[in-house]
N, C-alpha and C positions, 0 to 999 in steps of 0.2 A: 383257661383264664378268661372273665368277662372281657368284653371290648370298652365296658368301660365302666366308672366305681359303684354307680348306682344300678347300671341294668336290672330289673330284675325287681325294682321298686316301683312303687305305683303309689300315687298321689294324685288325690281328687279333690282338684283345687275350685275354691270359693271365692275367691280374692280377688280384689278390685286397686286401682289407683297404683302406689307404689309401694307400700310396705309388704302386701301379698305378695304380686307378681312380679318383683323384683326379685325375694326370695326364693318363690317356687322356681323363677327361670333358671337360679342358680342349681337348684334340685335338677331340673330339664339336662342343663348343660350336660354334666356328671353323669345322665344316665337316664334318670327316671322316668316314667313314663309319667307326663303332668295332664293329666284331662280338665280342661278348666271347662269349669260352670258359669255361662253366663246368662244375661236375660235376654229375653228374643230378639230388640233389639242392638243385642250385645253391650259388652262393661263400657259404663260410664265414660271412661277416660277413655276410648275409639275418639270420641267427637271433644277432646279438649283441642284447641287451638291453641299451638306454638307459633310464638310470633306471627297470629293471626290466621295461619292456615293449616292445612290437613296434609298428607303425603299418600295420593289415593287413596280418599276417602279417610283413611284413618289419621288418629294423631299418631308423630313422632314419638311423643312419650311412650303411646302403646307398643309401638312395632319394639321401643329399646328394651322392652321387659317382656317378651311373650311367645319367644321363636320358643322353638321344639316342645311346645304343648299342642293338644289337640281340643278343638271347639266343639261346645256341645251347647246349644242355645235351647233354653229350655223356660219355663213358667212355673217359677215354684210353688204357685198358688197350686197347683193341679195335683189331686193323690196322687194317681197314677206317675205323673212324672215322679213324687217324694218317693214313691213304692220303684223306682226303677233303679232311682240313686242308692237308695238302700240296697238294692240285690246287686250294683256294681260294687258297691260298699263293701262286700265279700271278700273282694277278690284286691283290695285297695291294702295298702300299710298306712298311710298315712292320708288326713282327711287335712283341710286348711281352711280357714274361715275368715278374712277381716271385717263381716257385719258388728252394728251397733250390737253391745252384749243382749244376748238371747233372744234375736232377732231369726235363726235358724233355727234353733230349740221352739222356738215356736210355730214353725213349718215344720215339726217333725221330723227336723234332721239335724239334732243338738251330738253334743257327745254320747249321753247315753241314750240315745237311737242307733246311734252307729256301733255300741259298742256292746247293744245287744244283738246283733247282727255278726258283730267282728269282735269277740273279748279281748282281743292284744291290737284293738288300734291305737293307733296314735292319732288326737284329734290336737290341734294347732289351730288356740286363735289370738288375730292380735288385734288390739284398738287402739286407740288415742291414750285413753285415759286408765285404763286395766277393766276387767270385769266387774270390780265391786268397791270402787271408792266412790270418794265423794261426788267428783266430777262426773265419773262416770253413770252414777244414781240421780246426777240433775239433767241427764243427759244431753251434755256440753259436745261441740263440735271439735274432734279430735282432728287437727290440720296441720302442717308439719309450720307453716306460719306459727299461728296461735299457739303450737307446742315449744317453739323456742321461745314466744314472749312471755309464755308464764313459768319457763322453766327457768328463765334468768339466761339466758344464750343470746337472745338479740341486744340485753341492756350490756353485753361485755363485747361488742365491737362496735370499733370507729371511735374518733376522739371523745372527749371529755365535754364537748362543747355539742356534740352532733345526735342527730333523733337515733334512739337504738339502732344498731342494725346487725339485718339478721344475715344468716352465711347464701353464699351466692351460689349454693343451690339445696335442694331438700336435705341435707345432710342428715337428719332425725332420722325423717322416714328410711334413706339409705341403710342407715346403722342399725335402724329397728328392723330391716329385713333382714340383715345379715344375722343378728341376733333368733331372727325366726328361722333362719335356714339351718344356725348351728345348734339351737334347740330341737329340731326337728332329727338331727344326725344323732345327738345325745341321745334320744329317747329309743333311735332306731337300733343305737347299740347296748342300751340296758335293756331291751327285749331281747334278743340277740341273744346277752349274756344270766338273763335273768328271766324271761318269758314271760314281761310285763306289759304292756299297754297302758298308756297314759296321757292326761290332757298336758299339753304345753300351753303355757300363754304368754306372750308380750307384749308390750305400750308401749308409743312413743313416748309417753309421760318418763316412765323408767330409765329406757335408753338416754333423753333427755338429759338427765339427773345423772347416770352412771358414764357417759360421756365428758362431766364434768367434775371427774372423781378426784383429780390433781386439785383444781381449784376449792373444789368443796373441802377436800384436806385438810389445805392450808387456811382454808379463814374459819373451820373449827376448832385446829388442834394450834393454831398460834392466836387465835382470836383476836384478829383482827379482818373486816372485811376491804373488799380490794375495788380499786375504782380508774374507770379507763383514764389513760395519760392527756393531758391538753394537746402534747402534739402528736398523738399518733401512734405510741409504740404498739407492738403490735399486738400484745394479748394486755387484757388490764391489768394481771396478774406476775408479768418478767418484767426484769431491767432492762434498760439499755444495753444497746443498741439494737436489740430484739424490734423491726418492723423492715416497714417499704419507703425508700428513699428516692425523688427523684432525681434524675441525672440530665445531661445536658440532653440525650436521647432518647429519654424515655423511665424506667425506674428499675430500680436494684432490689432485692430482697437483702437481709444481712440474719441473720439469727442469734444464737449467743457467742459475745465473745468479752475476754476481757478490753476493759477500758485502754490497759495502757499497752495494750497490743494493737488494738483498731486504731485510738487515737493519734496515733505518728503517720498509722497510712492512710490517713484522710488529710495530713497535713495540721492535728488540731494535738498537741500533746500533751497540751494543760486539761482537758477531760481526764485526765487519768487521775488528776485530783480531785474531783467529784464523786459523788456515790450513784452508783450505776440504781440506785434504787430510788433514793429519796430525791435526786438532783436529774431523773429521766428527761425529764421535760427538758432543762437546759442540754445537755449532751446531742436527746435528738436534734436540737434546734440548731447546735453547733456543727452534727456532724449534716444535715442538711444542706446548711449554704456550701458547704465544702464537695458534697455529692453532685451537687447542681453543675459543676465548673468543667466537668468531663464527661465526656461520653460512657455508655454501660459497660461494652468492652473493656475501657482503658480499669474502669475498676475490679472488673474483675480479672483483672491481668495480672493486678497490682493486690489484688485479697487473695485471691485464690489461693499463688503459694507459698503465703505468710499463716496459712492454715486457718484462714478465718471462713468459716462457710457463708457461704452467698451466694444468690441465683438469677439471673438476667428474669423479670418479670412478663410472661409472654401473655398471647391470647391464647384462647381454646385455638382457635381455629392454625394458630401458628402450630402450637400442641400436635394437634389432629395431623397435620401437613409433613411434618415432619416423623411421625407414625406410619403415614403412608408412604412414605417416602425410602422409606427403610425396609420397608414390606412386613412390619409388626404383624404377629397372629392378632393384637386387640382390634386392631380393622379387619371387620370379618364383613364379605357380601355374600348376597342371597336376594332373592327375586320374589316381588312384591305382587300381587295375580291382580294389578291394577297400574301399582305406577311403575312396575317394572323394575330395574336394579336398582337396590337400596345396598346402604351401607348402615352396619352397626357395628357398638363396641363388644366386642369379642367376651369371653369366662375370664375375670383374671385371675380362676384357681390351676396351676398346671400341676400334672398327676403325670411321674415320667413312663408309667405299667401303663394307665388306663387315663386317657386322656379325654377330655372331653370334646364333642364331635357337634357339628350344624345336624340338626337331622330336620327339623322343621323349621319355614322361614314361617313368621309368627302367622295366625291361620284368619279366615276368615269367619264371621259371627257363624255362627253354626256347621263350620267344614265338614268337622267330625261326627255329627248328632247320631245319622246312621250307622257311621264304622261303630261310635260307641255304644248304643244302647242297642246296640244289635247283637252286642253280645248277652240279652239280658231277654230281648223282644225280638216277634218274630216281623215281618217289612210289615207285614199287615198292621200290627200293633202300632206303629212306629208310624208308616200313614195314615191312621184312624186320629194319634195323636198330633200328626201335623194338620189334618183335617180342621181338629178339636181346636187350634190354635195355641196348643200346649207347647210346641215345638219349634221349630224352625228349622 
């Protein structure tokens, strides 16, 4: 039995920001062996600044997407480098790409470059906007911002009164990696069972949209559309008492419940005459002042087991702390070859046969260049090319 579900797969990753390397890590975790391609002076997002600075040299962002792949810093302008990717391309199942559309097809290393080399690859790529619409053909900036405000995801949160706003963190980009990752599983197992090779694609555009499949739903198939509450509730879309309420200490979450259940234990039991739909606004308003007068605890003392679901609203860092604290597998450490011990969030797929394993703490711009193309070229090749400045 493998030591774990992927061993045994190989993935020659392209990918840059979050939508790739999110996904491939997940591939990593699982097993596979992830050779990511960067440029010589390594992907983009190394040097983005969280809250202003870097964690040895690199960003935060990078190290949370990019442990157990191996670095290979390369110059795609160079034949020779294209001719080398190609001949690992052999030995690859799965290829990954999130450049602007045919942006690599024109370095000669498109799908079908790789798949006259390889006839049952799988080639994976994702963009902003997809391969061949509109947006995509003006060629608009695919940004997981810009993707929730023309998809209609920033103008459905926060009051009725307030400037769109969008979710408090890349959630597109999240959702469109995962959606790459299990695109990527699909295609590995219709080869598998059918002996196909085939391109995957997905957009943030897409996910965007199929993220919001409940709401799009409802405002086709009842035709009417839906519009955020004046005070708050918490999706544009539910009634009351659906949102986030303050408390004397801090704020409450409440989710669905009926009216003339909640309303007695907030102290307010004429809301149960109201309509949790058309009357939102008043209900929050009412059940509000009444949230305000106790402490979080004391309400969730008093919700909890009256069967109304509700959640003390914390921070990340309370989150994080109390993770650690508990000794979670999602806090996983590993050693940084600069700033020393770091901390990241952990696979959160568990496999109870084949589990997924730390094998690399995410690498340096070109760690790997040698181990990898060295399977391909001999040291002489390989220092001629770093010579060349093809390499790193």
């Amino acid at each position: 039995m493998p030591e774990q579900a992927l061993q045994g797969i190989r993935v020659l990753d392209f990918t840059q920001m979050m939508l790739g390397p999110y996904g491939t890590q997940l591939l990593a975790d699982l097993g596979a062996d992830v050779i990511k391609v960067e440029r010589l002076d390594g992907e983009w997002e190394r040097g983005l600044h969280l809250q202003g600075e870097l964690v040895g040299g690199d960003s935060a962002a990078f190290l949370a997407m990019n442990r157990n792949k191996r670095s290979v810093a390369v110059d795609l302008r160079s034949e020779a480098v294209r001719d080398a990717l190609l001949e690992i391309g052999k030995s690859c199942d799965v290829v990954v790409e999130n450049f602007r559309p045919g942006v690599l097809a024109r370095r000669g290393l498109g799908f079908e470059d790789f798949r006259r080399v390889k006839p049952d690859i799988i080639y994976c790529s994702g963009s902003g906007w997809g391969q061949d619409t509109r947006y995509a053909r003006e060629n608009r900036p695919g940004q997981d911002l810009l993707i929730q405000s023309m998809s209609g995801l920033a103008a459905n949160g926060g009051r009725a009164g307030d400037p769109p706003t969008p979710a408090g963190t890349a959630i597109v980009d999240a959702a469109t990696a995962l959606n790459l990752a299990n695109g990527i599983l699909a295609a590995l197992v219709a080869r598998l069972r059918h002996g196909v090779g085939q391109r995957v694609e997905v957009d943030l555009y897409s996910t965007a949209i199929s993220l919001q499949c409940q709401e799009i739903s409802s405002m086709v198939n009842q035709g009417a559309e839906f519009a955020r509450s004046a005070e708050g509730v918490g999706q544009a879309w539910l009634d009351a008492p659906f949102g986030i309420y303050r408390t004397a200490d801090g704020w409450l979450a409440v989710a669905m419940a009926p009216l003339d259940v909640v309303g007695p234990l907030f102290g307010a039991p004429q809301v149960a005459e109201l309509d949790a739909w058309t009357d939102r606004d008043e209900v929050k308003r009412t059940l509000e002042a009444r949230a305000a007068q106790r402490p979080t605890q004391d309400w969730l003392d008093a919700l909890l087991p009256a069967g109304v679901w509700c959640a003390r609203v914390r921070s990340t860092k309370e989150a994080v702390d109390e993770l650690r604290a508990d000794g979670s597998d999602l806090i996983v450490r590993t050693r940084h070859a600069k700033a020393g011990d770091i901390e990241l969030i952990g696979c959160p797929i568990r496999l109870s046969e084949t589990p997924w394993q730390l094998r690399y703490a995410p690498p340096a711009v070109g760690e790997h260049t040698s181990d990898v193309l060295g399977e391909v070229l001999s040291a002489e090749q390989i220092e001629q090319l770093r010579a060349d400045g093809a390499v790193a």
